[in-house]
BAKOL-959225 format. One record per residue: residue number from 1; z negated, x negated, y negated of N, C-alpha, C in turn. Coordinates in nm, 3 decimals, decimal comma. Each point is the difference from the previous one (the first is absolute). Example, Ala and Ser with C-alpha at 12.3 -4.5 7.8 and 13.67 -1.06 7.14 Angstrom:
% BAKOL-959225
NODE;1;-0,780;-1,319;0,569;0,000;0,089;-0,119;0,000;-0,090;-0,120
NODE;2;0,072;0,035;-0,105;-0,006;-0,082;-0,119;-0,073;0,077;-0,109
//
This chain:
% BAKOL-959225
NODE;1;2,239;-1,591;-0,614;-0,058;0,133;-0,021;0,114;0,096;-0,036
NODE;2;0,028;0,121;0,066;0,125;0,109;-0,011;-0,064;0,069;-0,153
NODE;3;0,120;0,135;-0,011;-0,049;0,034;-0,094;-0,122;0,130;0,010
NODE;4;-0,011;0,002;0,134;-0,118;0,109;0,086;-0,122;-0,068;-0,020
NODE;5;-0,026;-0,091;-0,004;-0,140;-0,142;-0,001;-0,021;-0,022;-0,114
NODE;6;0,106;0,005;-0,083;-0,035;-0,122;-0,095;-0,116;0,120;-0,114
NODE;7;-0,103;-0,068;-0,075;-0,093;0,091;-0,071;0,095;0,052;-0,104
NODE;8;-0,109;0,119;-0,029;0,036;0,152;-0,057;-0,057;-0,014;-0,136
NODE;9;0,052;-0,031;-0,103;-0,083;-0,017;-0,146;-0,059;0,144;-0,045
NODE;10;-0,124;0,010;-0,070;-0,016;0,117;-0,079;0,060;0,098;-0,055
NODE;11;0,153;-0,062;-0,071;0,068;0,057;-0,016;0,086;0,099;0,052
NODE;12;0,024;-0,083;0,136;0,124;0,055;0,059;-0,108;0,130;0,139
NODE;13;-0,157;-0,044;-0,052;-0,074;0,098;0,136;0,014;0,127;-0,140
NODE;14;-0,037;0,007;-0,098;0,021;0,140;-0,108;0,088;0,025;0,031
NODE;15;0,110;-0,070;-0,038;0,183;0,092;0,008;0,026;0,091;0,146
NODE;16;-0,082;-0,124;0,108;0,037;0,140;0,121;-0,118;0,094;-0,002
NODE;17;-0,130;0,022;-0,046;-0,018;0,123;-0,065;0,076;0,053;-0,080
NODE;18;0,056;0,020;-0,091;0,090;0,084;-0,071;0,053;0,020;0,045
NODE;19;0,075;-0,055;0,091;0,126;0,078;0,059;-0,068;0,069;0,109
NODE;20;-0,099;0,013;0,094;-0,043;0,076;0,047;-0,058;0,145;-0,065
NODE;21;-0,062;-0,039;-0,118;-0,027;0,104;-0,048;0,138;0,123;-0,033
NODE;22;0,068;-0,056;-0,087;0,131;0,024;-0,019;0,091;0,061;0,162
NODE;23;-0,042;-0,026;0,073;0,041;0,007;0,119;-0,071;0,097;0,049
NODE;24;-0,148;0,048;0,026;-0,062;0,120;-0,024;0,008;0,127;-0,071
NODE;25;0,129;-0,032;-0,084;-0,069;0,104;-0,127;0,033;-0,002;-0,113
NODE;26;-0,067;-0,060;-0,084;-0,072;-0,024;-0,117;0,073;-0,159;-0,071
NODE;27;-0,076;0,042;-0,128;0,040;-0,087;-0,125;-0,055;-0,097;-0,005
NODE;28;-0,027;-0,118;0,064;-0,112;-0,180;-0,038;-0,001;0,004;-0,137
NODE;29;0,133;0,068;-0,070;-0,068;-0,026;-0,150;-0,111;0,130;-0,059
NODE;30;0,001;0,093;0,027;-0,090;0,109;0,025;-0,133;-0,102;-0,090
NODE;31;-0,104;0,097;-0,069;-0,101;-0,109;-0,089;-0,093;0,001;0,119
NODE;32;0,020;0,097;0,099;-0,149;-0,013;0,107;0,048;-0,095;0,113
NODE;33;0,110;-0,105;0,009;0,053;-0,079;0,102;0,020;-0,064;-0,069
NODE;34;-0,014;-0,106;-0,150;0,075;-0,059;-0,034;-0,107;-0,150;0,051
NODE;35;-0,119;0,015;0,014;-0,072;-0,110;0,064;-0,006;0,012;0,121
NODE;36;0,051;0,112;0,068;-0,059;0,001;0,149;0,100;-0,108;0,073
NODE;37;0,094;-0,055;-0,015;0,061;-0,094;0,117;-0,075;-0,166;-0,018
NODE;38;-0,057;-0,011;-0,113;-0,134;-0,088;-0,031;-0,099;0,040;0,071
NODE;39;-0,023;0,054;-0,014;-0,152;0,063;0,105;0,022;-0,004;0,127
NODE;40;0,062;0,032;0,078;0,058;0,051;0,163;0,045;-0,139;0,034
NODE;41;0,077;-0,121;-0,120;0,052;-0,129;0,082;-0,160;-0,061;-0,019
NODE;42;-0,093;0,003;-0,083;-0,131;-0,039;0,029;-0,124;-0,015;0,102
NODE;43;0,054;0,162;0,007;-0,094;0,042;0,105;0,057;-0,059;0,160
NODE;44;0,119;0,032;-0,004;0,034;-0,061;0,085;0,001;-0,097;0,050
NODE;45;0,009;-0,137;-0,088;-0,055;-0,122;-0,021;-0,123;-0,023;0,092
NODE;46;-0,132;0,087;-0,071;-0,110;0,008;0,057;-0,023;0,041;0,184
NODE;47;0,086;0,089;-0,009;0,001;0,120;0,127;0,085;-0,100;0,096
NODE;48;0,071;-0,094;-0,003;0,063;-0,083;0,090;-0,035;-0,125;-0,029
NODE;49;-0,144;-0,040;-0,075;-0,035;-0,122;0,029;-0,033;-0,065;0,130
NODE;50;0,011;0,069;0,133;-0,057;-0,098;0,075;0,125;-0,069;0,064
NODE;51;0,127;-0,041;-0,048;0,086;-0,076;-0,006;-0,022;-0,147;-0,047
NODE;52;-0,081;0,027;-0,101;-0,028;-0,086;-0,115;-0,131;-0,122;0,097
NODE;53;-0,071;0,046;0,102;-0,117;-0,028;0,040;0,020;-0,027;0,182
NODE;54;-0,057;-0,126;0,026;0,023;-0,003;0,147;-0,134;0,026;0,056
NODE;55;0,005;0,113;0,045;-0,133;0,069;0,091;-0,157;-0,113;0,029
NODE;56;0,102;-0,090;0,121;-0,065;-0,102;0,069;-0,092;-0,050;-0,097
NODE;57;0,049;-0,052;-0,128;-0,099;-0,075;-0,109;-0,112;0,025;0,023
NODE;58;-0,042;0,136;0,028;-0,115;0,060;-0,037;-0,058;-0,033;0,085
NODE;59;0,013;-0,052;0,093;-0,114;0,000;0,134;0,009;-0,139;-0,008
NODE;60;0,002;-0,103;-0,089;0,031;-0,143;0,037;-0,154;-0,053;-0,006
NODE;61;-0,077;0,097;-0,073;-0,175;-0,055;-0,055;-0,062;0,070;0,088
NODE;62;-0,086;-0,060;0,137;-0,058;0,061;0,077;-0,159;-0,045;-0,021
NODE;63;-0,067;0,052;0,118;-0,134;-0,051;-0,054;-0,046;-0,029;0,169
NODE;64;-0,068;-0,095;0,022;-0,039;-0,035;0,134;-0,119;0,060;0,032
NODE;65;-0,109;-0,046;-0,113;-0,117;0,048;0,025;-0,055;0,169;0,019
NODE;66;0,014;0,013;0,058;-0,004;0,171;0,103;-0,107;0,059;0,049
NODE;67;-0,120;-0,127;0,028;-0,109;0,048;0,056;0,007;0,043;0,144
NODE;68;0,098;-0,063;0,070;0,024;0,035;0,147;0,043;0,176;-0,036
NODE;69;0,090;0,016;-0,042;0,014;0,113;-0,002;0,128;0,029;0,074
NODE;70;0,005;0,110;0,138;0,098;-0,017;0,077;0,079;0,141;0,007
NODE;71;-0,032;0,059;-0,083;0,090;0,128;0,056;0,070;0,093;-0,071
NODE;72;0,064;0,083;-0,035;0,114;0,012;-0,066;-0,026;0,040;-0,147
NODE;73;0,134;-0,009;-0,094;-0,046;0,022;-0,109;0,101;0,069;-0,077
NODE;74;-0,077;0,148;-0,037;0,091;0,094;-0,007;0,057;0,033;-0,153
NODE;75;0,051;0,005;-0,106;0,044;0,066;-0,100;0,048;0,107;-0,062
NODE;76;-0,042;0,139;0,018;0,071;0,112;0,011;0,050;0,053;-0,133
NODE;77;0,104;0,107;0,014;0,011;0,068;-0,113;0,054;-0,071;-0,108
NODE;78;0,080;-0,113;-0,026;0,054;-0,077;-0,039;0,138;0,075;-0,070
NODE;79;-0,010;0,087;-0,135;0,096;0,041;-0,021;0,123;-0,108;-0,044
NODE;80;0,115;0,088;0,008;0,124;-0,083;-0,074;0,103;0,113;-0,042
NODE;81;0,095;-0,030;-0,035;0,134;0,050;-0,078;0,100;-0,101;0,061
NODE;82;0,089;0,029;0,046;0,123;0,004;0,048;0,111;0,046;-0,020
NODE;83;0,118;-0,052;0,046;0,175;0,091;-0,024;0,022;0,011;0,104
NODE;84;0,034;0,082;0,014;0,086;0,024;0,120;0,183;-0,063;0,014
NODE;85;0,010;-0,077;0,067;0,133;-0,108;-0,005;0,097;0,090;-0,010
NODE;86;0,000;0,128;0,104;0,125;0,099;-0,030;0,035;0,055;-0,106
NODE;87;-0,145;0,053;-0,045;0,024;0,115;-0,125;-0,023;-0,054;-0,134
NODE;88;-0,105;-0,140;-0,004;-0,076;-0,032;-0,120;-0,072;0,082;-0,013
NODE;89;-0,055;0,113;0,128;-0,143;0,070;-0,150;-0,104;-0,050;0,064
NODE;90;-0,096;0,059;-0,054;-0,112;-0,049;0,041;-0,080;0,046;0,146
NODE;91;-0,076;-0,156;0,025;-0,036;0,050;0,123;-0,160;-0,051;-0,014
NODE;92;-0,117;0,127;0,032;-0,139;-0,027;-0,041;-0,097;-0,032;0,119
NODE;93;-0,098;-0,007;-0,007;-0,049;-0,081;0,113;-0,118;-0,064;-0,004
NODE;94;-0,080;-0,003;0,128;-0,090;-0,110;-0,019;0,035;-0,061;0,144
NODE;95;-0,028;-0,167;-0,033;-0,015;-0,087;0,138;-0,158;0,027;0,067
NODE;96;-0,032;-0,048;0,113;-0,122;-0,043;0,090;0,107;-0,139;0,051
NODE;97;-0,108;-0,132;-0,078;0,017;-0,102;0,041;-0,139;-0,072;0,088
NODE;98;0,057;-0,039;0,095;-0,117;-0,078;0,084;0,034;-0,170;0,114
NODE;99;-0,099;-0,047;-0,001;0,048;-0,176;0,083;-0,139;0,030;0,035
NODE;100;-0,003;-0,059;0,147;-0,120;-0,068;0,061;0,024;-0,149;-0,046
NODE;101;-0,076;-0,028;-0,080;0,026;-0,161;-0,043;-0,101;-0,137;0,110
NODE;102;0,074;-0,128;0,033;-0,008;-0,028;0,068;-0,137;-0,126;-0,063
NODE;103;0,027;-0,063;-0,108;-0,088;-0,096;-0,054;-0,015;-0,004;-0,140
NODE;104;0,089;0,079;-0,064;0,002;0,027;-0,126;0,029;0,136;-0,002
NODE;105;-0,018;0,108;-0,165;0,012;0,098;-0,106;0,102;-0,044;-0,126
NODE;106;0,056;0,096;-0,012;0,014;0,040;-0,162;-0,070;0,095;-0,081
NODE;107;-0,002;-0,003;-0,147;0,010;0,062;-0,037;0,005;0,171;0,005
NODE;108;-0,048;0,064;-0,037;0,067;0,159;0,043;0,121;0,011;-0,086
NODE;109;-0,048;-0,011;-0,126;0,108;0,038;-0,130;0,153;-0,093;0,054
NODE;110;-0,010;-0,101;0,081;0,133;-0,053;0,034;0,044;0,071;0,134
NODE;111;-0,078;0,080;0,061;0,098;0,118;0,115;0,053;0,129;-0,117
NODE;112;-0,041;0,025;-0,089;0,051;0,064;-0,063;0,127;-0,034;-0,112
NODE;113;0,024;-0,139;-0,050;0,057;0,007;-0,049;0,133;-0,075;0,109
NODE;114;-0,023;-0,051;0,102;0,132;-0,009;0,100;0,047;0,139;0,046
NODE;115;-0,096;0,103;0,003;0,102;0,186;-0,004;0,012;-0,020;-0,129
NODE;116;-0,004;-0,014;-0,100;0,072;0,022;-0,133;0,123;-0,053;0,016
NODE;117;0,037;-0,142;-0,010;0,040;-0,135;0,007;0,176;0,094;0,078
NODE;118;-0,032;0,060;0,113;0,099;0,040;0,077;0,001;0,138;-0,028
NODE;119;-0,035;0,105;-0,041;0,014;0,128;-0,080;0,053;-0,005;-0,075
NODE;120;0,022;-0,065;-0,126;0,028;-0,025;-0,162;0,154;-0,062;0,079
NODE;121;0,056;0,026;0,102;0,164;-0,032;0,023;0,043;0,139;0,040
NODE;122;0,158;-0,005;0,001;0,030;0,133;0,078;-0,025;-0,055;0,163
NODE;123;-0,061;0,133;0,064;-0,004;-0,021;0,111;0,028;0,145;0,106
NODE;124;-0,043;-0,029;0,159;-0,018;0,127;0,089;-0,172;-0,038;0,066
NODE;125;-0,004;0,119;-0,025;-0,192;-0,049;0,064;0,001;-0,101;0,142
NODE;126;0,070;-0,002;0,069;-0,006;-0,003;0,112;0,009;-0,194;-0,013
NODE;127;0,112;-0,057;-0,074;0,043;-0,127;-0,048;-0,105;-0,036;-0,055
NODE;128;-0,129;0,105;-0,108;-0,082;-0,068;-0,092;-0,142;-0,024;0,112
NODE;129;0,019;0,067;0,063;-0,154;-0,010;0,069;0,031;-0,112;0,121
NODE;130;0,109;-0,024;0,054;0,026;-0,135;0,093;0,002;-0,115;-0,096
NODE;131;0,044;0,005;-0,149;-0,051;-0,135;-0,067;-0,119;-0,041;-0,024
NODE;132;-0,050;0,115;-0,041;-0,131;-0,019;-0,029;-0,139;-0,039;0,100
NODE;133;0,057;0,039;0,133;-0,030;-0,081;0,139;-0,010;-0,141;-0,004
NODE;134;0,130;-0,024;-0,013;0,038;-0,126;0,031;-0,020;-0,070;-0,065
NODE;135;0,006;-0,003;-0,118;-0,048;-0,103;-0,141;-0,186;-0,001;0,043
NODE;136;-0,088;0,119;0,053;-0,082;-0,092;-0,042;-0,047;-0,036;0,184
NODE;137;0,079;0,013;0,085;0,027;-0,056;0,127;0,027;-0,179;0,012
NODE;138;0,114;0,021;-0,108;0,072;-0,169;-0,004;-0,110;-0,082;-0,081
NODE;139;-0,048;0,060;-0,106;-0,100;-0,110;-0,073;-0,124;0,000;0,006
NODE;140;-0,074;0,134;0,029;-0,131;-0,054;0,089;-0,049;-0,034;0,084
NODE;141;0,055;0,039;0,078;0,075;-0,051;0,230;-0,152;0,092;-0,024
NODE;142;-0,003;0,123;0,050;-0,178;0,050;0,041;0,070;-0,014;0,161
NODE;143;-0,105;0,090;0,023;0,022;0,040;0,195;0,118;0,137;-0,036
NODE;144;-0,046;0,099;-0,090;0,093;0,110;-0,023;0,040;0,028;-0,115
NODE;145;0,074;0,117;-0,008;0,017;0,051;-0,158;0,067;0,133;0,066
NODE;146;-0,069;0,101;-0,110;0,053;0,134;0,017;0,003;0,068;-0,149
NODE;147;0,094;0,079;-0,004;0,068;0,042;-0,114;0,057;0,126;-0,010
NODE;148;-0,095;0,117;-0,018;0,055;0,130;-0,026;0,018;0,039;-0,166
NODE;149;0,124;0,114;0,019;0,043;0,047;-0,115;0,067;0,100;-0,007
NODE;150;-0,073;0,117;-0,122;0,021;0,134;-0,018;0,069;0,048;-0,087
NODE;151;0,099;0,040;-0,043;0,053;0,027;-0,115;0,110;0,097;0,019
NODE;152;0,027;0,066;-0,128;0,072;0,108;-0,016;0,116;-0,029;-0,077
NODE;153;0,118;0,011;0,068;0,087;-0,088;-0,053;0,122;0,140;-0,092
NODE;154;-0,044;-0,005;-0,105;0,080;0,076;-0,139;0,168;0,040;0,058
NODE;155;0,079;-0,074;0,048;0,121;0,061;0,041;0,014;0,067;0,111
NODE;156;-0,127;0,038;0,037;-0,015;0,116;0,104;-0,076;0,100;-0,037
NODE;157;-0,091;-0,030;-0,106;-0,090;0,148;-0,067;0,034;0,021;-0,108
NODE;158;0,117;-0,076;-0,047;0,030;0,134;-0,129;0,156;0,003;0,000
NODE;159;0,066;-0,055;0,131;0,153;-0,015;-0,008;0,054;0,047;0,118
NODE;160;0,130;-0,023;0,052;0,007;0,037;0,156;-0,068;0,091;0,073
NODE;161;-0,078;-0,027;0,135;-0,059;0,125;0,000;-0,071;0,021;-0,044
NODE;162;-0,084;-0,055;-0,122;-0,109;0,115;-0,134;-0,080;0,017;0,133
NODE;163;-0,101;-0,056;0,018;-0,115;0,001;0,108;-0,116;-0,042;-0,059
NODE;164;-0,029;0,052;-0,120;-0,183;-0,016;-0,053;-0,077;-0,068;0,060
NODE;165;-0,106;-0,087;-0,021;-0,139;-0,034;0,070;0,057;-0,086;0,147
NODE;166;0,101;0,051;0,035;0,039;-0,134;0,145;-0,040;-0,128;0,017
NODE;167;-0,026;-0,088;0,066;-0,056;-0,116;0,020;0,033;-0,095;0,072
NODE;168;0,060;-0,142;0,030;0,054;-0,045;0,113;-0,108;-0,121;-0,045
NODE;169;-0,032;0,013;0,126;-0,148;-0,139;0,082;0,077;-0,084;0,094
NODE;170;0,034;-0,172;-0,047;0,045;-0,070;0,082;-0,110;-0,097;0,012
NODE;171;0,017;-0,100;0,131;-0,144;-0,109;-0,007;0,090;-0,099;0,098
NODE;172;-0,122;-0,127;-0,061;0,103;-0,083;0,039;-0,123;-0,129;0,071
NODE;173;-0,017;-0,027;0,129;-0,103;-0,019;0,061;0,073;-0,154;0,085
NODE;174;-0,074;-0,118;-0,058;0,003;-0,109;0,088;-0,121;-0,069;0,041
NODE;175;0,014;-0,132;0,135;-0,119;-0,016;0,022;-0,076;0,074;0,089
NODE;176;-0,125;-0,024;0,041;-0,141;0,096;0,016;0,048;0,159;-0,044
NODE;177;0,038;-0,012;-0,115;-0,050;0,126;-0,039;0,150;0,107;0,073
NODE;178;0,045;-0,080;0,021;0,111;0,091;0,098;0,021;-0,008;0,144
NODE;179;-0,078;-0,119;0,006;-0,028;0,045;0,183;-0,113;-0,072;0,075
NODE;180;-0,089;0,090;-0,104;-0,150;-0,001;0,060;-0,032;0,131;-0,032
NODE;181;-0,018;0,077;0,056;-0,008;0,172;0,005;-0,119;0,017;-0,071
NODE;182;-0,111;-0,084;0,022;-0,164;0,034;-0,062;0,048;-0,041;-0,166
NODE;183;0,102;-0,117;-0,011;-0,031;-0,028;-0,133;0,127;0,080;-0,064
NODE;184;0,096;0,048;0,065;0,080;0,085;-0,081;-0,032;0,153;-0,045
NODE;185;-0,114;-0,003;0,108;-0,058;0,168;-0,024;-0,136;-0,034;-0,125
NODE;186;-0,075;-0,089;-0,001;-0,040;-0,031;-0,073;0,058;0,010;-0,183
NODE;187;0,121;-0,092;-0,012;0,067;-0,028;-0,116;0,047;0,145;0,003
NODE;188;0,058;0,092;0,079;0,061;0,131;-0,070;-0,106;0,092;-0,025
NODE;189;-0,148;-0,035;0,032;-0,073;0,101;-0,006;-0,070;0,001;-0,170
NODE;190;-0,001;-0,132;0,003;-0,041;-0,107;-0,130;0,080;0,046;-0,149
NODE;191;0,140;-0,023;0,073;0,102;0,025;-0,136;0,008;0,135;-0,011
NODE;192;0,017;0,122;0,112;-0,005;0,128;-0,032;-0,114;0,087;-0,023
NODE;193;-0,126;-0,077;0,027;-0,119;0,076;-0,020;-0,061;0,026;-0,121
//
């Protein structure tokens, strides 16, 4: 393990707050900063847990019994919080997750927490919504999987070009649901309606 890999103690995640702060500006010893590089290596902690968590887990408990139920199954509006890999700020959002499942279901709450699972890392939308394909592509095998996602990514609306309210929609379509026209018009009508 280099010294780029090797883990980051509590300690040493405060000190590079301070020196960022310090690097901004301002005093870390200041009485209104003197907890904040505690707080921010915390939160952060939290805000990049899905390092900590392998997506796939979540879909490992399926359920067979379905009731002959054959046709797609949609999840919308699936917010999350994100970084943006370039900038670190934040990037907001909701997924539309969907699988035509083939003999088995999951869960709903586990399509939501595999978009957590891969949000809670730094990422680019474009990287998060092809994992989030594929993870539940590789472990549920349905016929399809489709995967749209909306979000407003912070180092473009309040930095650079400062572009308010902007939006970038990527989707990420395997299977049926990407080349079967009835069922891909279906799933986008589903997740955007």
């Amino acid at each position: 393990m280099t010294d780029e890999t090797a883990p980051v103690s509590q300690t040493e995640a405060e000190a590079a707050v301070r020196t960022l702060i310090r690097w901004a500006g301002d005093d870390p010893a200041r009485e209104g900063l003197l907890d904040t590089p505690a707080r921010v290596a915390r939160s952060y902690r939290e805000l990049f847990a899905g390092y900590e968590v392998d997506p796939r887990e979540y879909l490992e408990r399926t359920f067979q019994e379905v009731g002959g139920y054959d046709e797609l199954v949609v999840l919308k509006d699936i917010r999350f919080v994100s970084f943006c890999e370039h900038h670190m700020l934040p990037v907001v959002g909701k997924a539309h997750v969907g699988y035509l499942p083939t003999d088995r279901v999951v869960g709903i709450s586990k399509l939501a927490r595999v978009v957590r699972g891969f949000a809670r890392r730094l990422q680019i939308q474009e990287k998060m919504t092809a994992e989030i394909a594929r993870t539940i592509h590789e472990v549920l095998r349905p016929e399809g999987v489709g995967v749209v996602i909306e979000a407003e990514h912070s180092c473009m609306t309040m930095r650079g070009v400062d572009v308010p309210g902007a939006s970038l929609t990527t989707s990420h379509l395997i299977g049926v649901v990407r080349d079967d026209p009835r069922t891909r018009e279906e799933f986008m009508r589903l997740a955007r309606g």
